[in-house]
C-alpha positions as CSV (number, residue, x, y, z in Angstrom):
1,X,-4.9,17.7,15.1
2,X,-6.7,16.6,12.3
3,X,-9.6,13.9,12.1
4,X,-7.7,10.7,11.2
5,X,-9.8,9.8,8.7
6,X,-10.2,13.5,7.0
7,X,-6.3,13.1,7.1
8,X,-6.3,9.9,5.1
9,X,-9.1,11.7,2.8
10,X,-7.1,14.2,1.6
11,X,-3.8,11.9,1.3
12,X,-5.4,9.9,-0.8
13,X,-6.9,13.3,-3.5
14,X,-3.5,14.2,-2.7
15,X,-2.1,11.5,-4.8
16,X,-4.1,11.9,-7.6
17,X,-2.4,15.6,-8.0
18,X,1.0,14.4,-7.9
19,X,0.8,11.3,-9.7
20,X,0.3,12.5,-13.0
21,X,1.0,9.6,-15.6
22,X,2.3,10.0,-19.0
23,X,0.4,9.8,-21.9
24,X,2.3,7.8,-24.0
25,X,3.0,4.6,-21.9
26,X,4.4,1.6,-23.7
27,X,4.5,-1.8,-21.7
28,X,5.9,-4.8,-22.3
29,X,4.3,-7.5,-20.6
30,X,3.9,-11.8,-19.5
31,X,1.9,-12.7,-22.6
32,X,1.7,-16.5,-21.0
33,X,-0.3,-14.8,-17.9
34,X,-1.7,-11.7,-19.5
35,X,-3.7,-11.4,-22.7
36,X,-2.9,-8.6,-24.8
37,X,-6.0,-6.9,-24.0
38,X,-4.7,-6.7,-20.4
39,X,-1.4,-5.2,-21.0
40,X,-2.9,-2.4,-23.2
41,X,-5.5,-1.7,-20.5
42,X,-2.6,-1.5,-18.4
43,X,-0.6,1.2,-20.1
44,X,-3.6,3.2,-20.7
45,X,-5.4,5.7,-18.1
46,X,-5.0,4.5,-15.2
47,X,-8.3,5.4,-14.0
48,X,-9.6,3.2,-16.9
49,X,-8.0,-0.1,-15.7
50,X,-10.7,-2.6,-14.0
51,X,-10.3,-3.0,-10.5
52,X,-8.8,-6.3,-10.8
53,X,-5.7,-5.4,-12.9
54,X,-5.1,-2.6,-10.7
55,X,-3.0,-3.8,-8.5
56,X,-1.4,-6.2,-10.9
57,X,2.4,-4.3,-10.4
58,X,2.1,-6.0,-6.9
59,X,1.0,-9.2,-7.2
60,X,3.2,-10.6,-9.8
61,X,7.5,-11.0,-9.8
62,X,8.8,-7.6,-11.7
63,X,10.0,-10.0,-14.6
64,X,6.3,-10.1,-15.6
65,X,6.8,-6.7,-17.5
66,X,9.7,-4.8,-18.8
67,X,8.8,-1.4,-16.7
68,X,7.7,-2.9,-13.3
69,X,8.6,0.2,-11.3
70,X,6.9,2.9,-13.7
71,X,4.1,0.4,-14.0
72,X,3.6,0.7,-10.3
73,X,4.0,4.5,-10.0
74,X,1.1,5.0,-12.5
75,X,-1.2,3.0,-10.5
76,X,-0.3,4.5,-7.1
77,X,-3.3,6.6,-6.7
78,X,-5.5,3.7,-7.4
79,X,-3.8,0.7,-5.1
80,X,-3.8,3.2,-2.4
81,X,-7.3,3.3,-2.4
82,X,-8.0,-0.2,-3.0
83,X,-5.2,-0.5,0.0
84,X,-7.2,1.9,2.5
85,X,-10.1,-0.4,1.9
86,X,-9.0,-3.3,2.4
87,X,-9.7,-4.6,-1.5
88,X,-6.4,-5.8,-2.6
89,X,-6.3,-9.4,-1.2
90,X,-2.5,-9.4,-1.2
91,X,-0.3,-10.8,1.4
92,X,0.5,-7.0,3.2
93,X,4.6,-8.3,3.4
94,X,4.3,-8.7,-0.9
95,X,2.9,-4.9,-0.9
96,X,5.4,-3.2,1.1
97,X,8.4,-5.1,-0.6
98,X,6.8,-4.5,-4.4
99,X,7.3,-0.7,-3.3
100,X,10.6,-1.0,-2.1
101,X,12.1,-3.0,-5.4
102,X,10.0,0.1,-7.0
103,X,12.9,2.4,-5.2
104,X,9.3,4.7,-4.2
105,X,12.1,6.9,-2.3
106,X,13.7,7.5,-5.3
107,X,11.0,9.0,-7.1
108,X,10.5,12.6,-7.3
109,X,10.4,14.7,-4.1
110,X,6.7,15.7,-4.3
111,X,5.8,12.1,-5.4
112,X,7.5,10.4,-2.3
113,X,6.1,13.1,0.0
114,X,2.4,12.0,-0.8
115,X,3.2,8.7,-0.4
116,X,4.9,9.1,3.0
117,X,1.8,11.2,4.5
118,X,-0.2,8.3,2.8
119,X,1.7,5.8,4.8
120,X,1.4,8.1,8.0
121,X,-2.4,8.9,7.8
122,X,-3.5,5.3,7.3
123,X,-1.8,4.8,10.1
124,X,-3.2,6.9,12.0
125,X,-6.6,6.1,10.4
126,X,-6.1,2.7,10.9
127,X,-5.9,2.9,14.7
128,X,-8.6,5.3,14.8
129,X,-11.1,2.7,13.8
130,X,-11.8,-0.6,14.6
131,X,-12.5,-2.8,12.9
132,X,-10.4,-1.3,10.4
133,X,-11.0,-1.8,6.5
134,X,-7.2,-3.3,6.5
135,X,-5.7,-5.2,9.8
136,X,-3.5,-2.9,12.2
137,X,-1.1,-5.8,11.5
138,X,-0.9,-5.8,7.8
139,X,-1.1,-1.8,7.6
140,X,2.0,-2.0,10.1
141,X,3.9,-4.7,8.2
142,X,3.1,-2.8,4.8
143,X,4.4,0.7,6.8
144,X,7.4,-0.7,8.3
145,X,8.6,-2.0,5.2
146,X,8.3,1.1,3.1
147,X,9.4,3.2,5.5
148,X,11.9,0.6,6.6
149,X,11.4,1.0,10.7
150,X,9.4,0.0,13.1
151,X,9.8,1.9,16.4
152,X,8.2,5.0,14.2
153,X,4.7,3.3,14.0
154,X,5.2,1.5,17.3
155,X,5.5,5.1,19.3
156,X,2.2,6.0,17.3
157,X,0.6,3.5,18.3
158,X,1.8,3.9,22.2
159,X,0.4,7.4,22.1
160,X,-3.1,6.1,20.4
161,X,-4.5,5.5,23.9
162,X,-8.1,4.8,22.2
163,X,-10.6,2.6,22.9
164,X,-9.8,1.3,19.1
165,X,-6.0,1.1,19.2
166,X,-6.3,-0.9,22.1
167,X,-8.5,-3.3,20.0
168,X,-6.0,-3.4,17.3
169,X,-3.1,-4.7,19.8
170,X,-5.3,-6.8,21.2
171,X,-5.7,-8.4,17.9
172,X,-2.2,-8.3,17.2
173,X,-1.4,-10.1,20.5
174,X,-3.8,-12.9,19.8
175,X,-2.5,-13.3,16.0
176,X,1.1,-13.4,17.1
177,X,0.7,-15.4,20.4
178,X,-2.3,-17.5,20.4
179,X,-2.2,-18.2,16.7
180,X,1.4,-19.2,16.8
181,X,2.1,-16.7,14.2
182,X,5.0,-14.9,16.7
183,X,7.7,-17.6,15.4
184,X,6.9,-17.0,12.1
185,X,7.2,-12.8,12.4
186,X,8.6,-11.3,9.2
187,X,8.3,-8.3,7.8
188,X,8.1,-8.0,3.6
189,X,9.0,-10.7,1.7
């Protein structure tokens, strides 16, 4: 088996070769929240948008912009990296259920494949270090409601018998029943 983290490396370059945008992107967009300037940032190169507008497709309703699933699918490469680092300041139930609206399993064959070794190799990453860049528990909530299951990334986690994964439950445990966040358990929006 691979090195968990060498895994999530080459998910991640694996993304950038599948997710080739188009050129000619037009977008419509929230003039009220976003300047002009913003919005033709945003259907530009991808890899030219600032790292705050990046993950813009997640963080705001899709009403915001007139193509909120393509909008999203051009960025992929670049929130999964911010996501994998923990830079995206986003409430983790809002990130899995953006995708999800997006219909991500819908999406080309070789497109959704990326995304669902992405999903599987942070994962796996994930539990292979703690602390983590992203909390076990956000990573699962984000996981569970892409993938739409749990028991998947629980069994992963049973078989992760590492010093780390143990840390992340541990966590988990203390979030859910010590911080009286068990009651309030959701998964996505």
């Amino acid at each position: 088996m691979a090195d968990p983290q060498e895994r999530l490396r080459r998910a991640l370059d694996a993304l950038d070769e599948v997710f080739v945008p188009a050129r000619d992107f037009a977008l419509d967009g929230c003039l009220y929240c976003y300047g002009a300037a913003d919005i033709a940032a945003l259907a530009g190169p991808p890899e030219a948008v600032p790292d705050d507008l990046v993950t813009t497709p997640l963080s705001e309703v899709p009403s915001h912009w007139d193509k909120p699933g393509e909008l999203l699918r051009r960025m992929v490469p670049r929130i999964a990296r911010l996501l994998v680092r923990g830079e995206t300041h986003l409430d983790a139930g809002l990130i899995g259920t953006r995708f999800v609206e997006a219909n991500w399993t819908g999406w080309p064959p070789a497109e959704t494949a990326a995304l669902r070794e992405l999903w599987a190799s942070w994962w796996a990453a994930t539990l292979d270090r703690y602390p983590a860049p992203t909390a076990a528990h956000d990573v699962l909530d984000i996981v569970t409601v892409v993938t739409g299951a749990l028991n998947p990334w629980l069994e992963v986690w049973e078989r992760a018998r590492t010093p780390s994964a143990t840390r992340h439950l541990e966590e988990l445990v203390d979030l859910w029943c010590f911080e009286d966040q068990l009651s309030e358990l959701k998964l996505g929006f």
